[in-house]
Kinemage of the C-alpha trace (Angstrom):
@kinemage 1
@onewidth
@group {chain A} dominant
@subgroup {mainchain}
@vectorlist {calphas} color= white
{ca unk a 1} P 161.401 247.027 174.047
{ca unk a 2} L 159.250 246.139 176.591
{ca unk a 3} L 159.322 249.252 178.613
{ca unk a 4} L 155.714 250.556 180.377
{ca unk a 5} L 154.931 254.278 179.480
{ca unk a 6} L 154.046 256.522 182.098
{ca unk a 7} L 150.354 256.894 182.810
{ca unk a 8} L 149.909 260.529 181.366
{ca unk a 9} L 151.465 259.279 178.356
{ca unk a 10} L 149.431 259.558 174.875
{ca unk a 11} L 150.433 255.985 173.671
{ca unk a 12} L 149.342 253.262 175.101
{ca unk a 13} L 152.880 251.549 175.778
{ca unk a 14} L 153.927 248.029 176.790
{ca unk a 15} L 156.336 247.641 173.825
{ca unk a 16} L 157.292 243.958 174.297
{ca unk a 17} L 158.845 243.525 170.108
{ca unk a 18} L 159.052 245.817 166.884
{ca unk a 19} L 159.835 244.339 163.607
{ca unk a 20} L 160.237 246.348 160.545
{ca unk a 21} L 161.000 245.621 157.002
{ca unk a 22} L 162.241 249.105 155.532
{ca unk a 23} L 159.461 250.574 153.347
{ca unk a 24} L 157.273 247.175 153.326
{ca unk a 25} L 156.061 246.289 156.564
{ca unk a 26} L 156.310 246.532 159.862
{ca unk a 27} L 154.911 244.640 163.501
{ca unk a 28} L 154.468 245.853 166.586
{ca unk a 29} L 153.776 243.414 169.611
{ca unk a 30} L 152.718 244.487 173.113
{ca unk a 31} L 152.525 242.933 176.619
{ca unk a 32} L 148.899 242.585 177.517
{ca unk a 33} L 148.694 245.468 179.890
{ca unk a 34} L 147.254 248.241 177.443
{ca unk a 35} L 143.887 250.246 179.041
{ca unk a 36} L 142.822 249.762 175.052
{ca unk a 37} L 143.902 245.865 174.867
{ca unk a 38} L 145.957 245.936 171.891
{ca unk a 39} L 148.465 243.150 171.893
{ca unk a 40} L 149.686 243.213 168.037
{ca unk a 41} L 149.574 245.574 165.091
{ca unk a 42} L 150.937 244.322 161.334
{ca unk a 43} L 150.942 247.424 159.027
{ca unk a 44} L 151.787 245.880 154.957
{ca unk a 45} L 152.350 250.061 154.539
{ca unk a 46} L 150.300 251.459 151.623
{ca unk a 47} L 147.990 248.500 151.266
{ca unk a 48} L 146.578 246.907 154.763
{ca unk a 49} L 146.909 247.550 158.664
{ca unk a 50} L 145.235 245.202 160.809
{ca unk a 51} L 145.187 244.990 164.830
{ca unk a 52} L 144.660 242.403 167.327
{ca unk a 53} L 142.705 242.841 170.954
{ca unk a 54} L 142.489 241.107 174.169
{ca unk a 55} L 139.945 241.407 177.382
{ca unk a 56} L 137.899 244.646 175.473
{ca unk a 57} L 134.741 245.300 177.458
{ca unk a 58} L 132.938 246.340 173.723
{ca unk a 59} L 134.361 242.194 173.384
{ca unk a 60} L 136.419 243.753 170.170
{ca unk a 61} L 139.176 241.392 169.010
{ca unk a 62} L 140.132 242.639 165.283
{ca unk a 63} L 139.993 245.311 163.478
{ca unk a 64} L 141.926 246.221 160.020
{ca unk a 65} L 141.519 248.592 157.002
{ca unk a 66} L 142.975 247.299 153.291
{ca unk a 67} L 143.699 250.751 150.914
{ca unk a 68} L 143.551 251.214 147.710
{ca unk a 69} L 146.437 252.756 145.506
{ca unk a 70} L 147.323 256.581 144.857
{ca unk a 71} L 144.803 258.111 142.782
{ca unk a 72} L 146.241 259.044 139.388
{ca unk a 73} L 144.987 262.705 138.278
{ca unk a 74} L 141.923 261.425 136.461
{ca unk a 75} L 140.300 259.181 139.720
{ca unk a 76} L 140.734 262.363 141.835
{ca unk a 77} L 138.108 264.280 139.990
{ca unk a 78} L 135.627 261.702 141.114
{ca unk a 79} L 133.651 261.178 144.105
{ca unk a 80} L 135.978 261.794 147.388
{ca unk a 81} L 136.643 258.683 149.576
{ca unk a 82} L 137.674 258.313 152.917
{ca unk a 83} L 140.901 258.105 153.302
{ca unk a 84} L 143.445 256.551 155.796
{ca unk a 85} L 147.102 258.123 156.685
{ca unk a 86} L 150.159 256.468 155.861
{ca unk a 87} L 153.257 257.551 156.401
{ca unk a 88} L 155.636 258.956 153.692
{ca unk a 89} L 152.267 258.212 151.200
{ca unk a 90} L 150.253 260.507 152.769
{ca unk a 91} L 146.356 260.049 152.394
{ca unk a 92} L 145.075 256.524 150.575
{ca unk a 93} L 141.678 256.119 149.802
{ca unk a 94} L 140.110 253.139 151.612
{ca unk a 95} L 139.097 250.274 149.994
{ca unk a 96} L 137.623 248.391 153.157
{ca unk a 97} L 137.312 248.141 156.883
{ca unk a 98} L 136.573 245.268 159.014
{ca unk a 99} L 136.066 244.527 162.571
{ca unk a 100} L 135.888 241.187 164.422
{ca unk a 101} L 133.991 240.629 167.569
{ca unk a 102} L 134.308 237.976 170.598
{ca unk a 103} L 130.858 235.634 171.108
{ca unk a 104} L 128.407 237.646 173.618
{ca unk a 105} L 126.907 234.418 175.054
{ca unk a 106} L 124.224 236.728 176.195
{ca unk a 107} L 122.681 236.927 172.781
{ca unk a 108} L 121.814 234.254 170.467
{ca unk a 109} L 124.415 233.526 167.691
{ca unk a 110} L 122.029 234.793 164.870
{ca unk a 111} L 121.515 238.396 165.968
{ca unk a 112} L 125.346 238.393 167.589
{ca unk a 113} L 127.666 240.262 165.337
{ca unk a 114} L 130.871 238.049 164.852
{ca unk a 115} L 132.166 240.294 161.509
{ca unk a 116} L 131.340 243.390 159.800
{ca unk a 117} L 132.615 244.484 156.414
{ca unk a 118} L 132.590 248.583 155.873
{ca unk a 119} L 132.964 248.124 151.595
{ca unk a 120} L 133.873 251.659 150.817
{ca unk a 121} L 135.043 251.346 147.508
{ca unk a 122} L 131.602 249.916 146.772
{ca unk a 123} L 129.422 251.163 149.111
{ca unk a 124} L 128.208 247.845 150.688
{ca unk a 125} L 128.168 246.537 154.291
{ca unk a 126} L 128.499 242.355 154.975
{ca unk a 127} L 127.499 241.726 158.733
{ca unk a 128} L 128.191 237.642 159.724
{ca unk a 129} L 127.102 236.287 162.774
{ca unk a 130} L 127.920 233.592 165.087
{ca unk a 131} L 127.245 230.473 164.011
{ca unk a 132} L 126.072 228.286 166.494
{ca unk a 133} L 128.006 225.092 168.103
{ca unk a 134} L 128.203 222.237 165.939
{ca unk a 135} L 126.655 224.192 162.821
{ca unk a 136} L 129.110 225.083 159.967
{ca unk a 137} L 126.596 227.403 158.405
{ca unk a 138} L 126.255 231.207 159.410
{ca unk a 139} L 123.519 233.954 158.835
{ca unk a 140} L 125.008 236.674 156.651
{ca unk a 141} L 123.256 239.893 155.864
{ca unk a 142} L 124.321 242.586 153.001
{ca unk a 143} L 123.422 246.062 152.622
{ca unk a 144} L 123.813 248.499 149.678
{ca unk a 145} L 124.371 252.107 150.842
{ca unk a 146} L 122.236 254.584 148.851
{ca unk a 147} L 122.165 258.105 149.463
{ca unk a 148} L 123.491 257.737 153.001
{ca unk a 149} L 120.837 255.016 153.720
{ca unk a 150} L 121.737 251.026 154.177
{ca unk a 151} L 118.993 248.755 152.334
{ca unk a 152} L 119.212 245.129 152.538
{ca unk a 153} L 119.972 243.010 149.779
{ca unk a 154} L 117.582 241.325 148.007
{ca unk a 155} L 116.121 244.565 147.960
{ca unk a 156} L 112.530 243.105 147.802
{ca unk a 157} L 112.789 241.910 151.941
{ca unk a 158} L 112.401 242.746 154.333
{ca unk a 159} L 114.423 246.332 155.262
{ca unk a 160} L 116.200 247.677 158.149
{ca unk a 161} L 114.708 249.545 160.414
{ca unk a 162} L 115.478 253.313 160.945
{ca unk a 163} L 116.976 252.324 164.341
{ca unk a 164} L 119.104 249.715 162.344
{ca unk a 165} L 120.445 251.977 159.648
{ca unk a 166} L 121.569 254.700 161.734
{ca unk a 167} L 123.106 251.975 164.144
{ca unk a 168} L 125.324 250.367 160.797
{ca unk a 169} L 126.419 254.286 159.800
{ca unk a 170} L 127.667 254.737 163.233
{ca unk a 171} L 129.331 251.247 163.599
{ca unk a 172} L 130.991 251.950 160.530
{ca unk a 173} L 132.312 255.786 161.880
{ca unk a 174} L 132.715 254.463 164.895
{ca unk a 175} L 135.594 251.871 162.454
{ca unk a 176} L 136.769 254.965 160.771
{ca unk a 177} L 137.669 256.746 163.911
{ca unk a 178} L 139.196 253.804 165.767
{ca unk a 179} L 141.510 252.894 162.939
{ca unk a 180} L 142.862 256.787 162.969
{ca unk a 181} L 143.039 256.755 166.899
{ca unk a 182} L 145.069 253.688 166.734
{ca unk a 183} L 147.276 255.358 163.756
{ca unk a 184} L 147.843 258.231 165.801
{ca unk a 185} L 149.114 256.299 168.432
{ca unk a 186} L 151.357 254.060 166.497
{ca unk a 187} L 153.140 256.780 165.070
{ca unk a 188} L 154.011 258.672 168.316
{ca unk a 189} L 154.832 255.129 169.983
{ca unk a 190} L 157.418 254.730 166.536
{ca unk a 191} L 158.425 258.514 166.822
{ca unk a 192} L 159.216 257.965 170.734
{ca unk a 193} L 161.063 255.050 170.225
{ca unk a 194} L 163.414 256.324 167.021
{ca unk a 195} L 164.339 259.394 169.712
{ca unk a 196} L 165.402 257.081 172.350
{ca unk a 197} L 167.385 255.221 169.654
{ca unk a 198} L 168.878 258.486 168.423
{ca unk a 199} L 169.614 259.540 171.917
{ca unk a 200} L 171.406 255.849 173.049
{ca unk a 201} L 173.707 256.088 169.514
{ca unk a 202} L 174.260 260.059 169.924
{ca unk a 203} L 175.676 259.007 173.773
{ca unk a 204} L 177.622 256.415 172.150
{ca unk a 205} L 179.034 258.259 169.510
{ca unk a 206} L 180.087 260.965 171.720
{ca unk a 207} L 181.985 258.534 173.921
{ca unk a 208} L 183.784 256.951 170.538
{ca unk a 209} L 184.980 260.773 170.070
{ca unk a 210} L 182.638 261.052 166.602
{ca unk a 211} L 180.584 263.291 165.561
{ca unk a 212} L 177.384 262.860 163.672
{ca unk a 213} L 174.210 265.134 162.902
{ca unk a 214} L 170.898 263.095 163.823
{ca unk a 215} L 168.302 265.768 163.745
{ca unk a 216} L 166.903 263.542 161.134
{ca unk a 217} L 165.384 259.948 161.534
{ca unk a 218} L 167.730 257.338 161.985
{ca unk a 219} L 168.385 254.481 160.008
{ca unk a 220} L 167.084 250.902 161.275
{ca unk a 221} L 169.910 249.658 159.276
{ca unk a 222} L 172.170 250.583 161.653
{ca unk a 223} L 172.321 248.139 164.697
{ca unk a 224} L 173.286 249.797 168.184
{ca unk a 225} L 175.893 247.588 170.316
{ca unk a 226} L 175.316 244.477 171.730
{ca unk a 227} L 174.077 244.031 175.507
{ca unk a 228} L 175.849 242.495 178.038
{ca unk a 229} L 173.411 239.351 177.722
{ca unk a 230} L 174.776 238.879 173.948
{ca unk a 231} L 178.143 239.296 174.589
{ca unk a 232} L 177.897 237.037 177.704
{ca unk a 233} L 175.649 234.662 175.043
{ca unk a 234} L 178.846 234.715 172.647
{ca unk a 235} L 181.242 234.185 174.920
{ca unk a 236} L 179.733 230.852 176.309
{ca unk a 237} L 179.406 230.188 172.743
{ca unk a 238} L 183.147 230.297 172.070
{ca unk a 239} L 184.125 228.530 175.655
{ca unk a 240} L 181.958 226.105 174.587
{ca unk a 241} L 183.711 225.338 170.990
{ca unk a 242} L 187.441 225.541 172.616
{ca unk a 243} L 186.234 222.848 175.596
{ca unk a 244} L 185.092 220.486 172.281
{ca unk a 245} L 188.364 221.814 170.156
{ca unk a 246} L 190.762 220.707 172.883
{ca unk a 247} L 188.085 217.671 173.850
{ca unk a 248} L 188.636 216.539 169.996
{ca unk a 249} L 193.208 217.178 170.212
{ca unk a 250} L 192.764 214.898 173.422
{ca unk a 251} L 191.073 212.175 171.578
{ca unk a 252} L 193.276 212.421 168.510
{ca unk a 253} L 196.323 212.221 170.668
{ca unk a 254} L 195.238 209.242 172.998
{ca unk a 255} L 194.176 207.828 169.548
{ca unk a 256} L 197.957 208.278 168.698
{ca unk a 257} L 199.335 206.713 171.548
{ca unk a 258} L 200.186 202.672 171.287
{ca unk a 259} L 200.067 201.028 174.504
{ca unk a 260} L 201.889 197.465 172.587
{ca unk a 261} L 204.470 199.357 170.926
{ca unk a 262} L 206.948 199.113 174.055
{ca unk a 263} L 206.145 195.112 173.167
{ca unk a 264} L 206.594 195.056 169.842
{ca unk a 265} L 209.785 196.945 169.156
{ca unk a 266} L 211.656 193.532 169.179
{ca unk a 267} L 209.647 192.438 166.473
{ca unk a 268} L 209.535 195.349 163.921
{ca unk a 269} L 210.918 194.964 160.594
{ca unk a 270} L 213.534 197.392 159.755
{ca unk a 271} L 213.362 196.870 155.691
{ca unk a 272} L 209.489 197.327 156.034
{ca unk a 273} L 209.262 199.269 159.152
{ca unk a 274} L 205.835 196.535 159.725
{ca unk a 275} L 205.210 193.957 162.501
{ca unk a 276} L 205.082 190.627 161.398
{ca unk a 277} L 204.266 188.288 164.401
{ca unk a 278} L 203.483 184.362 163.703
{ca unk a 279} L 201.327 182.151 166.892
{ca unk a 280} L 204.645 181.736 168.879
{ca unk a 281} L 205.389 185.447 168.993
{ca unk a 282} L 202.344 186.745 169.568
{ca unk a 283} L 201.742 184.124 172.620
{ca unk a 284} L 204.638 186.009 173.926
{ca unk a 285} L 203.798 189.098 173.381
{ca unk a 286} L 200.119 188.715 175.279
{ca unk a 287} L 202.061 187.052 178.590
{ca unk a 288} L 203.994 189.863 178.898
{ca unk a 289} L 201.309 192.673 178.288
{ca unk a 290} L 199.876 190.092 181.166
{ca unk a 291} L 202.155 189.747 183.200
{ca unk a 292} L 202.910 193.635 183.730
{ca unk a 293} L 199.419 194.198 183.991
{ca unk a 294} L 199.116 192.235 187.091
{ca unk a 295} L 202.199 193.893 188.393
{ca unk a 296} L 200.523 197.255 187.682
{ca unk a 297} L 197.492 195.814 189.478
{ca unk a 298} L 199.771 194.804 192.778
{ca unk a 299} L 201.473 197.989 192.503
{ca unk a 300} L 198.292 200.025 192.783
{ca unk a 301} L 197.011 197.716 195.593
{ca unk a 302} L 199.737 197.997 197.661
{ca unk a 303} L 199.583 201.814 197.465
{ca unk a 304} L 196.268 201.684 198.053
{ca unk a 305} L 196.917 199.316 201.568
{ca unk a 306} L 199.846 201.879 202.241
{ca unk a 307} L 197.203 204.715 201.967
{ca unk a 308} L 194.821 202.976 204.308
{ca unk a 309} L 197.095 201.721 207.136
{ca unk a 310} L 198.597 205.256 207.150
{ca unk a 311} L 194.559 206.401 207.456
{ca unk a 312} L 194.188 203.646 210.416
{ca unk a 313} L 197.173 204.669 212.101
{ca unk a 314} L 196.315 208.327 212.173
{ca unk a 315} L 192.815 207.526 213.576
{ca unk a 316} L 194.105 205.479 216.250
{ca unk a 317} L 196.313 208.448 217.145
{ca unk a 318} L 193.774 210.651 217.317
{ca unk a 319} L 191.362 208.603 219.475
{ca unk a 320} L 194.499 207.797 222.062
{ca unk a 321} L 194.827 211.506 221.810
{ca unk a 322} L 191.319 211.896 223.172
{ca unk a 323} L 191.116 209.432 225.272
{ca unk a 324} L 193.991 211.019 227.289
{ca unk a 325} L 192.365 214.423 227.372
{ca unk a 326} L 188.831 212.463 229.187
{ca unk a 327} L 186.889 212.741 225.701
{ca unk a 328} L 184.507 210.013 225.116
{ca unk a 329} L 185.219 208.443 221.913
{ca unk a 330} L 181.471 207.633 221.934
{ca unk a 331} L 180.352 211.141 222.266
């Protein structure tokens, strides 16, 4: 993921993440460096695609087409729909197309397309505009296809003009074709990416000594290997529980450890294997825990004055040293 295509390349590239639910869905997401400005494309296969755009001169930011089901044997004597290619379903008649457009501040919101609705099924078109800052409200026109013509709804006002109506029928081929350009592409992105898959697992198979037929497809069941980066992940992962394991057996045993027992072994009861100490005892007990603190205390002092002196005395070797060779101490 997340490789750049070669510029003679028929798909757009920049594959940053694919997602795929096997047989439902599937999402494609790209890095924002497509000449066509698609950064995400959610396919719910057999009933909707939909596609997301960024920085499109035409100021394009959606676009999606929702499908109706199979036609059983008695719908497919009626009128012929478009239809829209889906893989392993073949063709689906379209239900509807839409296509979402950025603000043009150029034009005033009410004659500056924000949405368009190509109603196949019914033969309608919805265009909304922009609504304008601080209103909630939106102008909304409708139009009824017949015979190839778009007339306004209600169909007692005022009409498109001739200009207008053949501007809606190519807006809505102009949908139609963009949705199959961007199909087209999406499959030969998928197809190029299942044959580098296929290739990486055939390379690893071979050097596992197996054998394995993948003319056909590949299963995305089958994870490849893990990357350095996720073994390297996992293994910081387990360093990291051992340091808290062996953290947690240090605690427990210091927890274990009685620093009064050496003081209290004159005083244990062997029938109840307790200590039992009354005032008089236990006065005892704390002046001698005392008293060999302080010694511990000297002791470490005195080591600690035997440390320094023996720091002094080097240093004052080291300057006569010096001083004998005509170095400045100073310098």
């Amino acid at each position: 993921p997340g490789r750049l295509c070669p510029p003679t390349s028929a798909v757009g590239g920049a594959l940053k993440e694919f997602r795929e639910v096997a047989a439902q869905s599937r999402e494609l997401i790209f890095y924002n460096s497509r000449l066509d400005g698609l950064v995400r494309c959610v396919e719910e296969i057999g009933h909707k695609t939909c596609e997301v755009f960024e920085d499109r001169d035409d100021r394009l930011i959606y676009h999606s087409v929702t499908l109706d089901p199979p036609p059983n044997a008695s719908q497919r004597s009626s009128k012929i729909r478009d239809t829209y290619a889906v893989e392993s379903m073949g063709e689906l008649p379209i239900r509807k197309m839409t296509r979402k457009f950025a603000r043009n501040p150029a034009v005033l919101p009410d004659n500056d397309i924000h949405k368009i609705c190509f109603f196949v099924a019914e033969g309608r078109i919805r265009v909304d505009m922009h609504r304008e800052p601080g209103k909630l409200t939106f102008k909304s026109v409708t139009y009824v296809n017949e015979d190839g013509t778009p007339r306004q709804l209600p169909k007692d006002g005022p009409q498109p003009t001739q200009a207008e109506a053949q501007r809606l029928l190519q807006m809505q081929a102009i949908c139609r074709e963009g949705l199959q350009d961007s199909y087209q592409k999406t499959h030969v992105e998928l197809n190029q990416r299942r044959t580098e898959e296929n290739s990486i697992r055939a390379s690893r198979f071979a050097q596992a000594g197996r054998k394995r037929d993948l003319s056909a497809l590949g299963s995305r069941e089958e994870v490849l290997e893990p990357s350095v980066y996720d073994m390297a992940r996992e293994n910081a992962r387990v360093d990291a529980l051992h340091v808290g394991t062996e953290e947690e057996k240090q605690e427990e045993t210091t927890a274990k450890v009685d620093i009064l027992a050496p003081y209290l072994v004159d005083f244990i009861d062997k029938d109840t294997d307790t200590v039992t100490l009354d005032a008089l005892q236990a006065e005892l007990v704390a002046k001698k825990c005392t008293q060999d603190f302080r010694k511990r205390l000297t002791d470490r002092a005195e080591i600690i004055q035997r440390r320094l002196e023996d720091e002094q005395d080097q240093l004052r070797k080291r300057r006569a040293h010096m001083q004998r060779r005509g170095d400045s101490v100073d310098k």
